[in-house]
C-alpha positions as CSV (number, residue, x, y, z in Angstrom):
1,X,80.8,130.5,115.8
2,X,80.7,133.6,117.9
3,X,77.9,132.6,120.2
4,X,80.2,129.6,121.2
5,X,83.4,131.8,121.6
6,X,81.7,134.5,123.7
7,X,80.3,131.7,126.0
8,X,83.7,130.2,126.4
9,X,85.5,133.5,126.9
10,X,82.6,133.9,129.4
11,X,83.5,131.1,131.6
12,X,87.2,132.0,131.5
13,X,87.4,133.8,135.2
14,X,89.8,136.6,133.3
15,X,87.1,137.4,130.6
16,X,84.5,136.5,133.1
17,X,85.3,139.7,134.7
18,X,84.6,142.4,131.9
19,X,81.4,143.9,130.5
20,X,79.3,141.6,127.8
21,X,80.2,144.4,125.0
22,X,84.1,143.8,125.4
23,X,84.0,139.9,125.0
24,X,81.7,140.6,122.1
25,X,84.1,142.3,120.5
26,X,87.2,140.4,121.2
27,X,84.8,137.2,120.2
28,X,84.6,139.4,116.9
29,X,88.5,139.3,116.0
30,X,89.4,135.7,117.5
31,X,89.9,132.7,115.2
32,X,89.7,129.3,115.9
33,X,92.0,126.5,114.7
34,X,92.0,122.4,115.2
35,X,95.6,120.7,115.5
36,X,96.2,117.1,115.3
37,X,97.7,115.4,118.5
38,X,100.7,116.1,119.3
39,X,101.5,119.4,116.9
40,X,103.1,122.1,117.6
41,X,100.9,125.3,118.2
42,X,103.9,127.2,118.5
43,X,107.0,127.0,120.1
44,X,109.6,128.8,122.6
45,X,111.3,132.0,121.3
46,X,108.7,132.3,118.7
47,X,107.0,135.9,118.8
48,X,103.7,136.4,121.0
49,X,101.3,137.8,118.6
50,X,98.2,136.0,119.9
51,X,96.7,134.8,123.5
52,X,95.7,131.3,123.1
53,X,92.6,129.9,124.8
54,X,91.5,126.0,124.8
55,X,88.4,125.0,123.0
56,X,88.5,121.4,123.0
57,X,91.1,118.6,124.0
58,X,93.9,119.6,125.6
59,X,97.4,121.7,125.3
60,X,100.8,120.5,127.0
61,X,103.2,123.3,127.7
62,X,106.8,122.0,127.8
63,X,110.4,123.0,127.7
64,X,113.7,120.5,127.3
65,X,115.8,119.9,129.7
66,X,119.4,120.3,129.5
67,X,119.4,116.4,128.5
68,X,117.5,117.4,125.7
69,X,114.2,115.8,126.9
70,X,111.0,117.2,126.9
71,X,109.0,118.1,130.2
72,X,105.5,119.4,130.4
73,X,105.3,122.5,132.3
74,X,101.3,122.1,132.7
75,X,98.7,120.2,131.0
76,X,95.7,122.6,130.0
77,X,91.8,121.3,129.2
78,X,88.9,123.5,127.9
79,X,88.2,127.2,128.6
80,X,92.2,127.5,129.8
81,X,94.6,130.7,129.0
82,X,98.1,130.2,127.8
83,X,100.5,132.6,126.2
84,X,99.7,135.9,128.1
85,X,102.8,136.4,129.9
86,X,104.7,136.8,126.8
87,X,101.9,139.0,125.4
88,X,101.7,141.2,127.9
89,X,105.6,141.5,128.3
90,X,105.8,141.7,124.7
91,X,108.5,139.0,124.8
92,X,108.4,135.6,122.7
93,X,106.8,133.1,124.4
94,X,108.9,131.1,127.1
95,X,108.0,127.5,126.3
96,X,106.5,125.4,123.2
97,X,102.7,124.6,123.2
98,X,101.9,121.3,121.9
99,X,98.4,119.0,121.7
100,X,98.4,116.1,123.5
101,X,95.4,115.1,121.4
102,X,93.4,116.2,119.0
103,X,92.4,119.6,119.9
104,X,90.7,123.0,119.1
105,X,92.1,126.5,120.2
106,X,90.8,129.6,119.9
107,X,94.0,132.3,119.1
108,X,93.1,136.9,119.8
109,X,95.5,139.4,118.7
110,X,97.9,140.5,121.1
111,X,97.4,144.0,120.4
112,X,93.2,143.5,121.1
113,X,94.3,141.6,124.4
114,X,96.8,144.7,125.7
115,X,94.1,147.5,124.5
116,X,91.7,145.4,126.8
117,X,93.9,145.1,130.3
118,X,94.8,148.9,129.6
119,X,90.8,149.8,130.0
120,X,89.9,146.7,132.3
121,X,92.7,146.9,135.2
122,X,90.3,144.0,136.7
123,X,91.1,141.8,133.6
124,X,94.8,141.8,133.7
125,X,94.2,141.1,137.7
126,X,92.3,137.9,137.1
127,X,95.1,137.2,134.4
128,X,98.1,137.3,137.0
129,X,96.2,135.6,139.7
130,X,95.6,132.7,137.4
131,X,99.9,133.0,136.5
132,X,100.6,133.2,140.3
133,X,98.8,129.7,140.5
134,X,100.4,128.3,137.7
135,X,104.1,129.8,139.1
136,X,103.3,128.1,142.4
137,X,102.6,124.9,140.9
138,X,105.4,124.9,138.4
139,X,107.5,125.8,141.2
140,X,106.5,122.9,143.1
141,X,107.3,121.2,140.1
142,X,110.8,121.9,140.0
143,X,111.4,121.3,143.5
144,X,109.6,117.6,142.9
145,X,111.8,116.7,140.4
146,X,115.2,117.9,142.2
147,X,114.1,116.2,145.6
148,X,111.2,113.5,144.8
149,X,111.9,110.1,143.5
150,X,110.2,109.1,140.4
151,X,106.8,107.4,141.9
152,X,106.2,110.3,143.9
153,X,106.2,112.7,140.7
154,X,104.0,110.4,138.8
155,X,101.7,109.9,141.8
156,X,101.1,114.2,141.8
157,X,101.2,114.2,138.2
158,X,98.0,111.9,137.9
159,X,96.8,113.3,141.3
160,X,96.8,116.7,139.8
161,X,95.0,115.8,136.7
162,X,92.3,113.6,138.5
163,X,91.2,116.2,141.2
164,X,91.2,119.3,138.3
165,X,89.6,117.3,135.3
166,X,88.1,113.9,137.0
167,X,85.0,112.8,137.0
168,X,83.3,110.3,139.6
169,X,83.1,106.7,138.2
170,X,81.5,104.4,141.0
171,X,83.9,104.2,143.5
172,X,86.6,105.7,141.6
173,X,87.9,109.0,139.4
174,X,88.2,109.0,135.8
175,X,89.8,110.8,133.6
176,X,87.5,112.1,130.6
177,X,90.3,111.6,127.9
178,X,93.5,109.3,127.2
179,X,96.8,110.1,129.4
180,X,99.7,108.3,128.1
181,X,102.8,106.7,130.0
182,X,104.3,109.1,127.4
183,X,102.6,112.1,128.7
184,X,102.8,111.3,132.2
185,X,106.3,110.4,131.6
186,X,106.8,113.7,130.6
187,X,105.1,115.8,133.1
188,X,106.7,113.8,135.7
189,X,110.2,114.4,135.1
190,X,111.1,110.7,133.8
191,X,110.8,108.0,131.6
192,X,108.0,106.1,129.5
193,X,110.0,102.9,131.3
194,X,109.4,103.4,134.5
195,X,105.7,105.2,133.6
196,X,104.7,102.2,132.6
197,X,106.3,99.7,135.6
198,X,105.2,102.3,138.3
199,X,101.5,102.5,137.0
200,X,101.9,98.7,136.5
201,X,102.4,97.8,139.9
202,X,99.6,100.7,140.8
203,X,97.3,98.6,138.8
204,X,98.2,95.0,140.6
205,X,97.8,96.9,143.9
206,X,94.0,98.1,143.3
207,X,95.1,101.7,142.9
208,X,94.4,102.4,139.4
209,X,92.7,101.0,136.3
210,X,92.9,101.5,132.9
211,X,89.5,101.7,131.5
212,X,90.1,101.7,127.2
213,X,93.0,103.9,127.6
214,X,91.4,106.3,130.1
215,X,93.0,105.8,133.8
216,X,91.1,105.6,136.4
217,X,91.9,106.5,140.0
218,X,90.3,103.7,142.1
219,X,92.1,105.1,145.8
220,X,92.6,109.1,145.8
221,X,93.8,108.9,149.5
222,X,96.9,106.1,148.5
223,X,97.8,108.0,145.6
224,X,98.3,111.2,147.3
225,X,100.6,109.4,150.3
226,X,102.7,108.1,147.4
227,X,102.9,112.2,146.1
228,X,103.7,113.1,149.7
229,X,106.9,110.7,149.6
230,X,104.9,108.1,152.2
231,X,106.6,105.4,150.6
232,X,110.1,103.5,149.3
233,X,110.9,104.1,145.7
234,X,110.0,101.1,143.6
């Protein structure tokens, strides 16, 4: 298992950055652990003893809203980072982690990722570029969901998601694993009703398809007008 974890910690750009003996030895005291979908790897307020890294499937961090409803914060695939913020503040970690499918992470002590970014300066760089991203994005986020009307957040959602993790199908992008009306729902800011009536009508209009659960997006250039607001909400 460590061959596999030293060449994943080797295509994360953070770990990507520091000398083959040091991800050796943090592949040496990492663990790996599979999750059914939708479990909770941990969840907000709970201590940060470990720095989380995606092996396989994929991780939905999420807070509730005031309503008491969930919304996903970001949607992470295979080699991602989560839960270094809190480790390197030594704070519990700000929002819950859950699978949105069946999925593998690989967990390193907290302590063995501090000791690191205090002898690799460059490492802990990478780290909070990759956060300033993420902070940009979620901030975007927040401003969607104050401002944007509901097809518009679904449109960036799935937008998002195609042009990170799509793959070309023909004349269209697919997505290599199942996103529900749930899911999007969720990282979108509304409900699995209207999820499922607003990707509904995308499908009678040509835009989208849903190939044995996976979406696929059939016009990239529509569904980012419909992100940018170029539209009447439905």
């Amino acid at each position: 298992m460590t061959a596999g974890l030293v060449r994943l910690l080797q295509a994360n750009p953070a770990f990507g950055v520091l000398p083959a003996r040091e991800i050796e030895a943090i592949a040496a005291v990492a663990a790996e652990a599979s999750y059914r979908a939708r479990e909770v790897i941990f969840r907000e307020g709970d201590p940060a003893v470990w720095l989380w890294l995606v092996r396989a499937g994929h991780v939905k961090i999420l807070r509730q809203s005031a309503a008491g409803k969930d919304v996903v914060l970001e949607l992470l695939g295979p080699g991602e980072m989560f839960g270094a913020v809190a480790v390197f503040e030594g704070r519990p970690y700000p929002a819950t982690a859950q699978t949105s499918e069946d999925a593998v992470v690989v967990r390193v002590p907290a302590p063995a990722i501090v000791a690191l970014g205090e002898r690799h300066p460059a490492f802990v760089k990478e780290i909070f570029r990759m956060i300033s991203r993420r902070l940009r994005t979620a901030h975007d986020s927040v401003r969607s969901l104050a401002v944007d009307p509901a097809e518009s957040r679904l449109a960036a959602a799935l937008l998002r998601t195609a042009e990170r993790e799509g793959r070309r199908e023909g004349r269209g992008v697919a997505l290599p694993f199942p996103l529900t009306r749930q899911s999007l729902a969720d990282m979108s800011g509304t409900t699995v009703e209207t999820a499922i009536r607003v990707i509904g009508h995308w499908q009678r209009d040509g835009l989208v398809r849903d190939a044995d659960g996976r979406l696929v997006v059939l016009d990239l250039d529509a569904l980012r007008a419909l992100a940018e607001g170029e539209h009447e909400d439905r």
